[in-house]
C-alpha positions in Angstrom: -40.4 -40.6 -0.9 -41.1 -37.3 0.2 -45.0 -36.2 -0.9 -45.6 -33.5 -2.6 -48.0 -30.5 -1.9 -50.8 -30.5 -4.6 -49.7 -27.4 -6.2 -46.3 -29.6 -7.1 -48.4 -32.3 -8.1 -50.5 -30.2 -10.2 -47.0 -29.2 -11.7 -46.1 -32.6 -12.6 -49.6 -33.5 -13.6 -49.7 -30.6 -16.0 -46.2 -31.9 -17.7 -47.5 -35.3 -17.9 -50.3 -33.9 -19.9 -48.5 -31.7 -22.3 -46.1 -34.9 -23.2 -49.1 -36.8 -24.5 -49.2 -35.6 -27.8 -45.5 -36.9 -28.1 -45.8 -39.7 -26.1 -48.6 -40.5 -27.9 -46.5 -40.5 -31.7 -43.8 -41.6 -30.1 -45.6 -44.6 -29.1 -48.5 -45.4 -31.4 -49.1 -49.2 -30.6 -50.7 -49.6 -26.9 -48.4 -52.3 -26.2 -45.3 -49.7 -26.0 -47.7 -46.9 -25.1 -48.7 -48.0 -22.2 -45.3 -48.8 -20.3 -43.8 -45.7 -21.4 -47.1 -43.8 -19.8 -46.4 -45.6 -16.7 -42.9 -44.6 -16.4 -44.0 -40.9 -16.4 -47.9 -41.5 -14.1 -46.3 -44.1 -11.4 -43.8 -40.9 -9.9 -46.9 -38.9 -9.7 -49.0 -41.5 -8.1 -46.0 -42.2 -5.5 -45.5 -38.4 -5.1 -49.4 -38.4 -3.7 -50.0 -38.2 0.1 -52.9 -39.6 1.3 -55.3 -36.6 1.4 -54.3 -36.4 -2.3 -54.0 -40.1 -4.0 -57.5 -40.3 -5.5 -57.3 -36.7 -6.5 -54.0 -37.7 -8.4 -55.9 -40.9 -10.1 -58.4 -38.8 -11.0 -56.2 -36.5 -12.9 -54.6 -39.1 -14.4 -57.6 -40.7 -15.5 -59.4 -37.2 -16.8 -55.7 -36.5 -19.0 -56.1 -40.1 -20.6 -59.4 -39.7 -21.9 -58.6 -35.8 -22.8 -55.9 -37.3 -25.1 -58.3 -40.5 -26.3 -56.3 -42.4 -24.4 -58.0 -44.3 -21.4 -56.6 -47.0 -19.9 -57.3 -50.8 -20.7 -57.5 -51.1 -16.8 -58.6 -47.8 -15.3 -55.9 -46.3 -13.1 -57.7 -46.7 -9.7 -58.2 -49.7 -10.3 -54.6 -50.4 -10.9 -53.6 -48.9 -8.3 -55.5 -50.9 -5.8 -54.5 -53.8 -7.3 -50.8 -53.3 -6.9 -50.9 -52.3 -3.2 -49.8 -54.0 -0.8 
C-alpha cells in the first residue's frame, strides 16, 4: 500500500471521527463495536509511513476516548502485538 502524507491521514482520521457517533448507535454492544471500529482504524493504521505510525495511534487513541470509547486493549499496543 502506498502511504499517505499526513495531511491525507488527517483527512481520514478526521472521517473516522465524525462516524463515531453513528458507529457508535449503530453498534451499542462492544462486542460488535469493536470489529466494526477496526474495519474503519486498520486502513488508517496501514496508510501510516513510518515517520507517522505512532502519530496515527495516537489519533486514534485521543478520538476513542473523545467519544468515551477507549479501547479494551489500547491501540499501540495492538498494534505491536500484531506485527510481524
Amino acid at each position: 500500500m502506498v502511504k499517505k502524507s499526513r495531511g491525507k491521514l488527517q483527512h481520514m482520521l478526521d472521517a473516522l471521527d465524525e462516524a463515531m457517533p453513528d458507529l457508535i448507535q449503530a453498534y451499542p454492544d462492544n462486542k460488535d463495536f469493536w470489529p466494526a471500529f477496526n474495519l474503519l482504524a486498520d486502513p488508517i493504521q496501514s496508510a501510516a509511513g513510518s515517520n507517522d505510525f505512532i502519530w496515527v495511534l495516537n489519533q486514534i487513541n485521543d478520538i476513542q476516548f473523545k467519544h468515551n470509547k477507549p479501547a479494551p486493549l489500547p491501540v499501540v499496543l495492538r498494534a505491536y502485538l500484531s506485527a510481524p
